[in-house]
Backbone bond lengths (Angstrom), bond angles and torsions (degrees), N, CA, C in turn:
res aa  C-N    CA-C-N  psi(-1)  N-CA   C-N-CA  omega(-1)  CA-C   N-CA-C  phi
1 X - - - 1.457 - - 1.518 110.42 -
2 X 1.294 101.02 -41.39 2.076 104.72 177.59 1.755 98.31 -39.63
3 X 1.553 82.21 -69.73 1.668 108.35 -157.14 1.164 107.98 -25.48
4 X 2.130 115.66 -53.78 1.176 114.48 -158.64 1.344 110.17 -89.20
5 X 1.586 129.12 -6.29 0.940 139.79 149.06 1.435 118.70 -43.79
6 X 1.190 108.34 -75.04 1.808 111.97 -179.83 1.659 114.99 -50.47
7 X 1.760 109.78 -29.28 1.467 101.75 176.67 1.557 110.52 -81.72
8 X 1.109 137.91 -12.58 1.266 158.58 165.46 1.741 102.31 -55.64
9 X 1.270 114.73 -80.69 1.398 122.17 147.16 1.292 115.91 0.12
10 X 1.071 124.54 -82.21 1.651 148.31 -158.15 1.529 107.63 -61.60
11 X 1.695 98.73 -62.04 1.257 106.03 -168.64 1.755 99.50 -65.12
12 X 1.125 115.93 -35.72 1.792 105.69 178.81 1.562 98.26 -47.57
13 X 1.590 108.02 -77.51 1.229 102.04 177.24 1.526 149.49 -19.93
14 X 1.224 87.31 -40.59 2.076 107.20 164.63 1.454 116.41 -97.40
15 X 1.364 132.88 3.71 1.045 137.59 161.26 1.954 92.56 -103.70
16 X 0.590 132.13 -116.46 2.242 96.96 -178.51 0.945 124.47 71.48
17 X 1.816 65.13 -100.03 1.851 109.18 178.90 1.343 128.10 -30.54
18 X 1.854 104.41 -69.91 0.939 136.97 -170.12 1.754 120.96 -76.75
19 X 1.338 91.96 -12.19 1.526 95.14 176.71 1.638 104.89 -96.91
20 X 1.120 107.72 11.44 2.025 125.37 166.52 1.346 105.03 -67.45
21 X 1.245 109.95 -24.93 1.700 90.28 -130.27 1.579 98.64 -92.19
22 X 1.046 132.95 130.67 1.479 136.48 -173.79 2.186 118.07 -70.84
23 X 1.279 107.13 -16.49 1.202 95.53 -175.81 1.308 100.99 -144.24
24 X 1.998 112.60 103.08 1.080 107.33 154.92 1.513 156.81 -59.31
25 X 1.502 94.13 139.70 1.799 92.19 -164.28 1.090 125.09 124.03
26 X 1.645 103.34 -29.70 1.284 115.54 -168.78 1.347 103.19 -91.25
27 X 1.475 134.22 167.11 1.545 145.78 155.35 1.370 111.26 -49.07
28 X 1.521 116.31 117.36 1.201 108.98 155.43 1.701 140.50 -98.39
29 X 0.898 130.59 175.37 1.605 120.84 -179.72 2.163 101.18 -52.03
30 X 1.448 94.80 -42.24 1.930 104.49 179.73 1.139 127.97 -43.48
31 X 1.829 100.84 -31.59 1.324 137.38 -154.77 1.369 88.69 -93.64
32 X 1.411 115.75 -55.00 1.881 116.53 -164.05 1.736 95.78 -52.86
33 X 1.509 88.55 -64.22 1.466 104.89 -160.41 1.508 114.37 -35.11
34 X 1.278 107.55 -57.62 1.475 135.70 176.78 1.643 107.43 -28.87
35 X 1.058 96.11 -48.87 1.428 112.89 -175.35 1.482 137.51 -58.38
36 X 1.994 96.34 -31.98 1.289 106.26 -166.81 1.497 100.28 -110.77
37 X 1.606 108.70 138.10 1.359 134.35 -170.82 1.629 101.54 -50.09
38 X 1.222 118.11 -30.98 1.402 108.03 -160.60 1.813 113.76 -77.51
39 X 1.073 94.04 -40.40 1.759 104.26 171.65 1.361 112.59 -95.66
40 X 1.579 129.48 34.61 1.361 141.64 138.35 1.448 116.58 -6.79
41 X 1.569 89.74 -87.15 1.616 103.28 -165.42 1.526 94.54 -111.43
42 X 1.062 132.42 66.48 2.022 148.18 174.39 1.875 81.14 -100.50
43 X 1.372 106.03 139.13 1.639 111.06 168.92 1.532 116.84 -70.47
44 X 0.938 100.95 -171.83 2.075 105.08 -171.84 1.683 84.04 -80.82
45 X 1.119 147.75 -80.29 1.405 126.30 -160.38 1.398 129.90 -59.93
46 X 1.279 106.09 -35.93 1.603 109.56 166.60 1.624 113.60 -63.52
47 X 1.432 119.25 -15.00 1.741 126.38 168.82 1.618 97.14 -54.56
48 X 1.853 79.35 -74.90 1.310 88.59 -142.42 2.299 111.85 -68.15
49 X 1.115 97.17 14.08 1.516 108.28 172.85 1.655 103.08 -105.22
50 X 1.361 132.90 -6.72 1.361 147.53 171.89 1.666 99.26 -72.49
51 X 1.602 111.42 -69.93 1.091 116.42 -171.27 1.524 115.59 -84.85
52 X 1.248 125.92 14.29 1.386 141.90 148.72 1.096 122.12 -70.79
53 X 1.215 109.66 -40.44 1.661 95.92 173.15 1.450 111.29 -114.79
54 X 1.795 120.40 1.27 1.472 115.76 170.79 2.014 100.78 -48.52
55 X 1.683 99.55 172.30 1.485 125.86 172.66 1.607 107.30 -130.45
56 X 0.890 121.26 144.69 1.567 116.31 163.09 1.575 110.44 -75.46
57 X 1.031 145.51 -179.52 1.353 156.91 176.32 1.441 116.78 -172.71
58 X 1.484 112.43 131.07 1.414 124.38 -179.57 1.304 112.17 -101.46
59 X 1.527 134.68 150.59 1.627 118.13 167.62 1.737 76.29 -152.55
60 X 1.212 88.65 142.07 1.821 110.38 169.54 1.402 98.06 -92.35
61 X 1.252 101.33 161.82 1.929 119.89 -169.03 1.492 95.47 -68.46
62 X 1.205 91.22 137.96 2.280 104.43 177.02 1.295 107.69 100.52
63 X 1.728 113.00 -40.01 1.557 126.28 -174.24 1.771 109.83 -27.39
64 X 0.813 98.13 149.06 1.408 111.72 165.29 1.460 117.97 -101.31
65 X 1.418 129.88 98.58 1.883 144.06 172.15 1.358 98.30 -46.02
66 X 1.530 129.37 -51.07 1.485 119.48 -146.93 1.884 94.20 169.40
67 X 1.387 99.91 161.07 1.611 104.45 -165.12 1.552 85.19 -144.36
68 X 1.898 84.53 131.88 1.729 98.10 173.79 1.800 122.10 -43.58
69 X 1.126 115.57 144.16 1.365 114.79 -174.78 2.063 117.30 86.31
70 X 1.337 107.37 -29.05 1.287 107.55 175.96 2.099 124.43 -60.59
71 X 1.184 120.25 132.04 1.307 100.73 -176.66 1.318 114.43 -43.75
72 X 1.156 138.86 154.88 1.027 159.05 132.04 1.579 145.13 -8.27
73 X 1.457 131.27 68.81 1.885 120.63 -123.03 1.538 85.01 -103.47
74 X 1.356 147.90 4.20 1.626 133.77 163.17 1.394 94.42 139.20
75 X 1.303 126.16 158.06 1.413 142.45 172.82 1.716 109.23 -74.15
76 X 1.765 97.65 121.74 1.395 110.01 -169.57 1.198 113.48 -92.74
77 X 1.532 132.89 137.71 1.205 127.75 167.99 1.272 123.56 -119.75
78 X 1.491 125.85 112.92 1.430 149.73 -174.05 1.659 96.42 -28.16
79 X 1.135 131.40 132.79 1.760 124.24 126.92 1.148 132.73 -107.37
80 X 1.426 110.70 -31.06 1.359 129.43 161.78 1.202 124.48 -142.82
81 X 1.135 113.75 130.90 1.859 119.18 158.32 1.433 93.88 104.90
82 X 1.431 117.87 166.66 1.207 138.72 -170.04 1.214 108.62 -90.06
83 X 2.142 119.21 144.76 1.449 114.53 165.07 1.456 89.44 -133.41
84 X 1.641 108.10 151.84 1.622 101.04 156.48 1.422 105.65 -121.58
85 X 1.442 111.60 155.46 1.247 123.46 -171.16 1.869 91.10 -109.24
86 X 1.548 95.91 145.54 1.731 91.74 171.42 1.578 98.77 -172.32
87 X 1.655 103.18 157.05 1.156 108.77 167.27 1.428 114.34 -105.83
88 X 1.720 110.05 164.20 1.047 119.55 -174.60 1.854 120.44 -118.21
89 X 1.204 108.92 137.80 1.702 104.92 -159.65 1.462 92.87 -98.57
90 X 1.376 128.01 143.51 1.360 137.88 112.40 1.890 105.61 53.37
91 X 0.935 103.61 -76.70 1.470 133.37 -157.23 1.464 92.21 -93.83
92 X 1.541 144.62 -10.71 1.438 135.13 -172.25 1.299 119.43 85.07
93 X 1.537 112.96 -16.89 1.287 115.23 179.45 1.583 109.72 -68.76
94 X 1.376 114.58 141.57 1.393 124.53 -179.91 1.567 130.73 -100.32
95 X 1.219 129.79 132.16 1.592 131.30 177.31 1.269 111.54 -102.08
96 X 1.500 126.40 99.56 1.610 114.64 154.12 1.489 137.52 -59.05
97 X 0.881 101.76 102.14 1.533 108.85 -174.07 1.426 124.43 -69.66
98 X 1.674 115.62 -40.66 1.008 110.15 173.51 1.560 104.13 -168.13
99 X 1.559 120.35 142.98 1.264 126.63 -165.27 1.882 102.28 -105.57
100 X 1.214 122.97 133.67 0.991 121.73 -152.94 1.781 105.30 -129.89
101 X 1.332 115.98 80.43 1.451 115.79 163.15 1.393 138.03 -75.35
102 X 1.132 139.16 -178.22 1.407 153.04 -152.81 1.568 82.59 -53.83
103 X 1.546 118.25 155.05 1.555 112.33 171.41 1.697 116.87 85.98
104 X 0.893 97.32 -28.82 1.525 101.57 -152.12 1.688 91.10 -96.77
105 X 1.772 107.42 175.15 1.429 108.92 -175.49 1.348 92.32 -151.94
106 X 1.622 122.11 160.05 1.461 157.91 177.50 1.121 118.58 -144.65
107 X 1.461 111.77 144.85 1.184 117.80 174.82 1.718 116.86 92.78
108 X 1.135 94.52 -12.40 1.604 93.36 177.42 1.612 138.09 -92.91
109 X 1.367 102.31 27.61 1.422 119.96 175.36 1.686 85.72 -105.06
110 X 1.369 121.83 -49.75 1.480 111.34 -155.84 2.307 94.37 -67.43
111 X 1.557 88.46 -49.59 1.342 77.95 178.01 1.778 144.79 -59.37
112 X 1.220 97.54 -18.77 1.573 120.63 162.57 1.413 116.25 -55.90
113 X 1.349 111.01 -59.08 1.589 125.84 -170.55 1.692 89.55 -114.02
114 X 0.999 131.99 64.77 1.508 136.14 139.28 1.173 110.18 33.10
115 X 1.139 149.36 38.92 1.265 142.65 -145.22 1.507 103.70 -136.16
116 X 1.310 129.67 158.77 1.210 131.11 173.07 1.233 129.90 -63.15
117 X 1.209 149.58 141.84 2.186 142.43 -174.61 1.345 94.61 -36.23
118 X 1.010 94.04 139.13 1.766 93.34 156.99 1.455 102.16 -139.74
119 X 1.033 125.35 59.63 1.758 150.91 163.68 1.686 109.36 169.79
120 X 1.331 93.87 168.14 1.908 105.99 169.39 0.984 104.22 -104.06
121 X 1.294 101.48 176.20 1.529 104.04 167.72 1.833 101.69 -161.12
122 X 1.445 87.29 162.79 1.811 90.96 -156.98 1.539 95.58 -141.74
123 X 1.365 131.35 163.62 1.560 144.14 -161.77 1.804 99.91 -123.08
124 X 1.298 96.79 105.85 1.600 116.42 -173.96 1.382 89.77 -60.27
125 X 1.609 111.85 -54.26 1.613 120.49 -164.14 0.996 105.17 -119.38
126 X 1.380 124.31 178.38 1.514 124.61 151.24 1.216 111.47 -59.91
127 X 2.140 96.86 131.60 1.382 96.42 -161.69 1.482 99.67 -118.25
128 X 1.251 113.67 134.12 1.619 108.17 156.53 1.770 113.98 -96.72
129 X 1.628 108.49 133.46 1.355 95.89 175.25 1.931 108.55 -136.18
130 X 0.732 121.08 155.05 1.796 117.24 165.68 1.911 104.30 -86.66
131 X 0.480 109.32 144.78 1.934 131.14 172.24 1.301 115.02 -104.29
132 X 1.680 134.77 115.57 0.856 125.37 170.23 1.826 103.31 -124.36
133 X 1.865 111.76 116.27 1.110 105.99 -139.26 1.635 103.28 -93.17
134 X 1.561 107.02 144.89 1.365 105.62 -169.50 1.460 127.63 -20.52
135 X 1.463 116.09 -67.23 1.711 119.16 -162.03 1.482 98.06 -79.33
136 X 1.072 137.76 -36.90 1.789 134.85 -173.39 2.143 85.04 -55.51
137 X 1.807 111.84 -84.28 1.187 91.37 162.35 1.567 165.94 -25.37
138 X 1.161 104.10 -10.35 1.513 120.50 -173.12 1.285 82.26 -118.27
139 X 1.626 149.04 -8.31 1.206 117.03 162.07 1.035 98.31 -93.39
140 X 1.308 137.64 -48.23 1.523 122.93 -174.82 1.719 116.59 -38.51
141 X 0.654 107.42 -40.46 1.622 127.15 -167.86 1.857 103.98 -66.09
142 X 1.485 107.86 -40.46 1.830 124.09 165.30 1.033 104.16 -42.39
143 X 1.896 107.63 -68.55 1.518 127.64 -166.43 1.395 114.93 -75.52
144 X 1.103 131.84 -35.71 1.357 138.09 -167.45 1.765 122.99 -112.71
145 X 0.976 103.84 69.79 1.848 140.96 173.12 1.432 98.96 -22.85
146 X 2.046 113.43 -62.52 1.451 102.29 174.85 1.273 126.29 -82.02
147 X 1.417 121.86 21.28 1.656 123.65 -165.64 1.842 70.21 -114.84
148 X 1.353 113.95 -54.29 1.735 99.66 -162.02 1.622 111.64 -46.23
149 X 1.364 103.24 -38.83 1.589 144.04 173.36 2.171 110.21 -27.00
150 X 1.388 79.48 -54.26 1.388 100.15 -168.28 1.648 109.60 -84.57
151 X 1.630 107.36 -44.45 1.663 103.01 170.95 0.896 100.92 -77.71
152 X 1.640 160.45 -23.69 1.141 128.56 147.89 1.646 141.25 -4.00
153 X 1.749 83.23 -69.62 1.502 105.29 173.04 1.307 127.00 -62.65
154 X 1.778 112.50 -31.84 1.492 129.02 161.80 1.417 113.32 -49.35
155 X 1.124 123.81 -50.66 1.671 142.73 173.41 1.172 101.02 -36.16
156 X 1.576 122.96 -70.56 1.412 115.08 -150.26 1.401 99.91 -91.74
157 X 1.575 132.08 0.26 1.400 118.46 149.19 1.766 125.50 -70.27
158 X 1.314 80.05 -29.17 1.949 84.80 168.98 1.482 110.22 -71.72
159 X 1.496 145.36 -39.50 1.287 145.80 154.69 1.201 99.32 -32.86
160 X 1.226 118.93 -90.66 1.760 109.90 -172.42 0.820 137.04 -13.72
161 X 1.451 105.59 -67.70 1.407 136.97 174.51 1.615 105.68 -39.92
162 X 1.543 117.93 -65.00 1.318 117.21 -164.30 2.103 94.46 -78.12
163 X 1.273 137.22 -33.63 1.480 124.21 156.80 0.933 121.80 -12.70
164 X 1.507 108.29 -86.48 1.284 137.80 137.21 1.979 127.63 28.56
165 X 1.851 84.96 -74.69 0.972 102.65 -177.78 2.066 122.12 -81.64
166 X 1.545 87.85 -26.07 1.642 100.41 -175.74 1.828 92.10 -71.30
167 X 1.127 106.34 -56.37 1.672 102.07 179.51 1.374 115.96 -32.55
168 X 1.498 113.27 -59.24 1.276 107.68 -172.42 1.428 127.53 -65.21
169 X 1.474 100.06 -21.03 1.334 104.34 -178.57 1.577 113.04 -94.37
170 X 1.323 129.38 -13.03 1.505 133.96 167.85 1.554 107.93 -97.24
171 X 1.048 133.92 -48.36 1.324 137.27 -164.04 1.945 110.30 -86.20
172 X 1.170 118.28 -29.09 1.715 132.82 -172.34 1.393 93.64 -100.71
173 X 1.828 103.86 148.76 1.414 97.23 -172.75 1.848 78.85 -113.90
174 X 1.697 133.51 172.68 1.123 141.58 -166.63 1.789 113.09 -37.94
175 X 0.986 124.81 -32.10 1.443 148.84 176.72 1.611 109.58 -47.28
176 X 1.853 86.66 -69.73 1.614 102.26 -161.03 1.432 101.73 -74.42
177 X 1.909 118.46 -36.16 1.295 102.41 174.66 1.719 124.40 -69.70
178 X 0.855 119.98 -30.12 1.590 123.21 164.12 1.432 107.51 -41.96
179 X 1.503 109.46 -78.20 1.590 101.72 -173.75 1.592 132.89 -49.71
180 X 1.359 89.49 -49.42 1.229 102.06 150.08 1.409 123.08 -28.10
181 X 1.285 127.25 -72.19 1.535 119.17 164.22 0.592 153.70 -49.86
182 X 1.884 115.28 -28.89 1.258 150.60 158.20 1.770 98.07 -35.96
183 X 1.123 102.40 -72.65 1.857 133.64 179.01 1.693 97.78 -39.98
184 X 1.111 98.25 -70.26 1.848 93.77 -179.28 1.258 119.25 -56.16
185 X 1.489 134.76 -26.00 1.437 122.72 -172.97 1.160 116.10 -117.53
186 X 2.189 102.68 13.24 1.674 92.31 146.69 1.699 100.22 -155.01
187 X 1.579 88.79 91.83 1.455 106.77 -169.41 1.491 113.61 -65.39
188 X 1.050 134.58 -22.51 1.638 143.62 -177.69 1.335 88.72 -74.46
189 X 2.090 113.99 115.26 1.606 117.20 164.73 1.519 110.52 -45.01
190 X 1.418 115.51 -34.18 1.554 103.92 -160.84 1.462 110.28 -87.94
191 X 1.387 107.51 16.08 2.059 106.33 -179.81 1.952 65.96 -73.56
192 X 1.580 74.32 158.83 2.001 108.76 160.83 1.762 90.09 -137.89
193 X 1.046 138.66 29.49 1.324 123.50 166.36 1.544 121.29 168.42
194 X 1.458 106.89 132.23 1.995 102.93 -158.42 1.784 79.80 -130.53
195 X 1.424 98.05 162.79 1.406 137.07 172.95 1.152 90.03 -108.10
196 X 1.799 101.22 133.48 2.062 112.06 162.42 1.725 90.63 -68.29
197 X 1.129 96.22 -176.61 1.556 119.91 -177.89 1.342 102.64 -92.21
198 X 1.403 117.05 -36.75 1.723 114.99 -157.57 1.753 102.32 -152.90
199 X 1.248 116.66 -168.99 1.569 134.74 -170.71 2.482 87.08 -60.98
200 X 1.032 86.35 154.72 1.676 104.39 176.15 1.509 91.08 -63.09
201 X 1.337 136.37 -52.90 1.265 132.75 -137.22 1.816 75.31 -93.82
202 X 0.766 157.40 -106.09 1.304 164.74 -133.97 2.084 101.54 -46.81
203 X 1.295 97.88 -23.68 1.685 92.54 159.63 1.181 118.23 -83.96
204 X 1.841 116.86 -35.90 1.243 113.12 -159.93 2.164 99.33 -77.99
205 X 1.647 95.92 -13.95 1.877 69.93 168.49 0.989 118.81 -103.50
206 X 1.525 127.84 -1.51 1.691 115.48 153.57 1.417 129.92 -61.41
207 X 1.446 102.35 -13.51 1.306 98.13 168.99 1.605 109.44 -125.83
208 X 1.581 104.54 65.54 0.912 134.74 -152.48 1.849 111.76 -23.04
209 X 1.006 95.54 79.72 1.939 111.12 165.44 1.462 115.93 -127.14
210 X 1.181 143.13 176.16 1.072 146.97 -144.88 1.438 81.90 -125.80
211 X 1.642 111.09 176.91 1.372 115.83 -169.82 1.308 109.94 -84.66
212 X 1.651 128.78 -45.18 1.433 123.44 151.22 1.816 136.56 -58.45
213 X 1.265 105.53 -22.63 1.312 76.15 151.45 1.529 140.75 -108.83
214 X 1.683 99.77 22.03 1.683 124.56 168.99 1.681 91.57 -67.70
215 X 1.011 115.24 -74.00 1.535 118.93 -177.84 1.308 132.59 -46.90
216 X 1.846 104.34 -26.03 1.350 101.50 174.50 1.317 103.81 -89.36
217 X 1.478 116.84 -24.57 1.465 111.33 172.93 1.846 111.69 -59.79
218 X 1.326 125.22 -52.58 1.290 138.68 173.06 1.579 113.83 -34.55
219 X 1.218 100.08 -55.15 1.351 117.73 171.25 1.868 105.10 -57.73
220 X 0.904 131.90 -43.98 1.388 127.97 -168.22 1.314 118.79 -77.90
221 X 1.365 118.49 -24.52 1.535 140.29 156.65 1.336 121.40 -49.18
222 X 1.579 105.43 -57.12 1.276 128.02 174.53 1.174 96.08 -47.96
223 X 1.275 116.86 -89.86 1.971 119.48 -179.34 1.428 118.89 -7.40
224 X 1.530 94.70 -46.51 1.552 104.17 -148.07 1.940 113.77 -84.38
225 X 1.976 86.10 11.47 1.028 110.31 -157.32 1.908 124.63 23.64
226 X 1.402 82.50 66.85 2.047 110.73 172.10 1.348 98.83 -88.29
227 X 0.977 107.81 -61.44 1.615 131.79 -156.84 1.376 117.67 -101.80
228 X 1.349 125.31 147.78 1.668 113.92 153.04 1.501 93.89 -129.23
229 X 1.438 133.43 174.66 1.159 151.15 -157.13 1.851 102.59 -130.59
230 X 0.925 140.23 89.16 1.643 131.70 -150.49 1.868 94.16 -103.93
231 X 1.531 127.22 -28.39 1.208 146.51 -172.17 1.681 119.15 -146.04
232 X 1.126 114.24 174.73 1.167 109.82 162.75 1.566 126.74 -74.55
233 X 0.874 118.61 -2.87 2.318 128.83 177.45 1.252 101.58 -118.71
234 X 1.165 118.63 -53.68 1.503 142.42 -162.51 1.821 115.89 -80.51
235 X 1.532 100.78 112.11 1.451 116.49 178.49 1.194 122.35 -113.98
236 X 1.592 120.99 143.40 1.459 115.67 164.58 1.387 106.37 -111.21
237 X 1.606 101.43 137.81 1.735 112.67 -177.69 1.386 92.07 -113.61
238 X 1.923 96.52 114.31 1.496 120.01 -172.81 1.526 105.76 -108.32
239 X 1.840 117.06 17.81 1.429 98.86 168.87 1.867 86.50 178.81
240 X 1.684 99.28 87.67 1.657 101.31 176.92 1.161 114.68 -75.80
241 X 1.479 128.30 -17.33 1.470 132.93 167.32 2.085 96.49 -57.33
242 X 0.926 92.91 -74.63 1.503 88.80 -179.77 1.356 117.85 -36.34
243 X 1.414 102.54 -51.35 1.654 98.70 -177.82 1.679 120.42 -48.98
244 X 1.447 105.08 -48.45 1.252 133.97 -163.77 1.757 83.42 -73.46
245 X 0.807 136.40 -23.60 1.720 136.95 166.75 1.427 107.38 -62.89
246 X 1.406 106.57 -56.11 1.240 95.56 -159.94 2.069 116.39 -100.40
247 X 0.948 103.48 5.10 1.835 127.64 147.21 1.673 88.17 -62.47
248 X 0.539 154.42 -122.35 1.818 158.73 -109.17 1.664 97.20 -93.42
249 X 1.463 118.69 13.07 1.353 125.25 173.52 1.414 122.44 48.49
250 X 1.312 86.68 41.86 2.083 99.60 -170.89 2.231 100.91 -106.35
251 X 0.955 81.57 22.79 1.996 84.96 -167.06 1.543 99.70 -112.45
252 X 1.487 137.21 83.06 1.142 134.48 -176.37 1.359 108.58 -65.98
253 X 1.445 122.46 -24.11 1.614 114.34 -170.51 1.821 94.97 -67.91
254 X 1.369 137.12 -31.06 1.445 116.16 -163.07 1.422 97.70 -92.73
C-alpha cells in the first residue's frame, strides 16, 4: 500500500513537471531524469526539486562538455547521444575512462566534493544532456538525507566500475582486456551481436592500447573465430565460451 502510494506521489509529481514543458515532443528535463538509474527510487519531492533546478544542454558532435582542471558547472545527466570522459597525459596522449550513454551521469564526484574536473569530457554524438548545477545540488544533498542516500549508492557503483577497470588494465594482457569488454557491453548470454559505444580508437584507449595494437588485437579474435566484424561499430560474438576463455587468458589459440 506505501509503495503504491509513493508511486502515485511521483507520478503526480512528474505529471507537474511535464505539463511545463512548452514544446511537445521534445525531451524534457522529466524525461532525462526519468531515465537515469541513479534517481530510480529518489521520492516524488526530492524528483520534482531535481528537475527544478535541472537545465537542458546541447553539444554538437566533437564539442567539448568541459576541460580537465575547469571548475566544476553541476552533475550531468545523459538523455541522448554519447560523451566520453578522459584524461590527458603529459605528452597529449589521451585515456578514456568512461563512455557515457543515454541514462548515465558525469561529473558527479567533482560535483559532490566541490572540487575542480579532474578529466574532460567531449560529445561522441550529438548530445542531449539535463544539468543539475553544482551549489543548488550540494544543497539538496544537505537537505535531502534520501537523495544523499541514493548518491551514496551511485558512488560505490563508480568504485567498481573504476576497480574494475584498473584490473583490467594491470592484470589482462591486450586479448583478455578486449574480450573482456566485448562481454561487458553485452551482458545477456543470448546477445549474438553488440555495437561499441563510440569510434574503435576511443575504445582502444580505454582499454588503454594504442590504435594498432587494438586492431591487431581485433584481428586475433577474428582468427580465433570469437568474433566476426559485420560493420565498422557493430560485432558478432560467434563463441562467448571462448571469449569468456580468453578474458581469464585460458584460450591458447589467440
Amino acid at each position: 500500500m506505501r509503495e503504491s502510494s509513493f508511486a502515485a506521489c511521483r507520478n503526480d509529481a512528474i505529471e507537474q513537471m511535464m505539463s511545463q514543458e512548452t514544446q511537445p515532443g521534445a525531451m524534457n528535463v522529466v524525461d532525462v531524469l526519468q531515465s537515469c538509474p541513479l534517481f530510480a527510487e529518489v521520492g516524488p519531492s526530492s524528483f520534482q526539486r531535481l528537475a527544478a533546478m535541472a537545465r537542458l544542454q546541447t553539444y554538437s558532435r566533437g564539442q567539448l562538455v568541459f576541460r580537465e582542471g575547469e571548475a566544476v558547472p553541476g552533475v550531468f545527466v545523459v538523455g541522448s547521444g554519447s560523451v566520453r570522459v578522459f584524461k590527458t597525459g603529459p605528452s597529449g596522449r589521451e585515456h578514456v575512462l568512461h563512455m557515457v550513454g543515454p541514462g548515465g551521469t558525469f561529473a558527479e564526484l567533482a560535483a559532490i566534493g566541490n572540487f575542480a574536473l579532474p578529466a574532460s569530457a567531449e560529445a561522441v554524438t550529438d548530445v542531449l544532456c539535463a544539468l543539475l548545477p553544482t551549489q543548488a545540488f550540494r544543497r539538496a544533498l544537505d537537505e535531502d538525507h534520501d537523495l544523499c542516500r541514493e548518491m551514496l549508492t551511485g558512488l560505490t557503483v563508480w568504485f567498481r566500475h573504476f576497480v574494475g577497470l584498473i584490473e583490467d588494465i594491470v592484470l589482462r594482457d591486450a586479448v583478455g582486456r578486449l574480450a573482456q569488454y566485448l562481454l561487458k557491453i553485452a551482458p545477456d548470454d543470448r546477445q549474438t551481436t553488440v555495437e561499441l559505444p563510440s569510434l574503435k580508437r576511443h575504445v582502444a584507449s580505454h582499454l588503454n592500447l594504442t590504435s594498432e595494437a587494438f586492431s591487431r588485437t581485433f584481428r586475433r579474435l577474428t582468427e580465433a573465430r570469437l568474433i566476426a566484424e559485420e560493420d565498422d561499430n557493430r560485432i558478432r560474438l560467434l563463441d562467448r565460451s571462448g571469449l569468456k576463455l580468453a578474458a581469464e587468458g585460458m584460450f591458447p589459440r589467440v
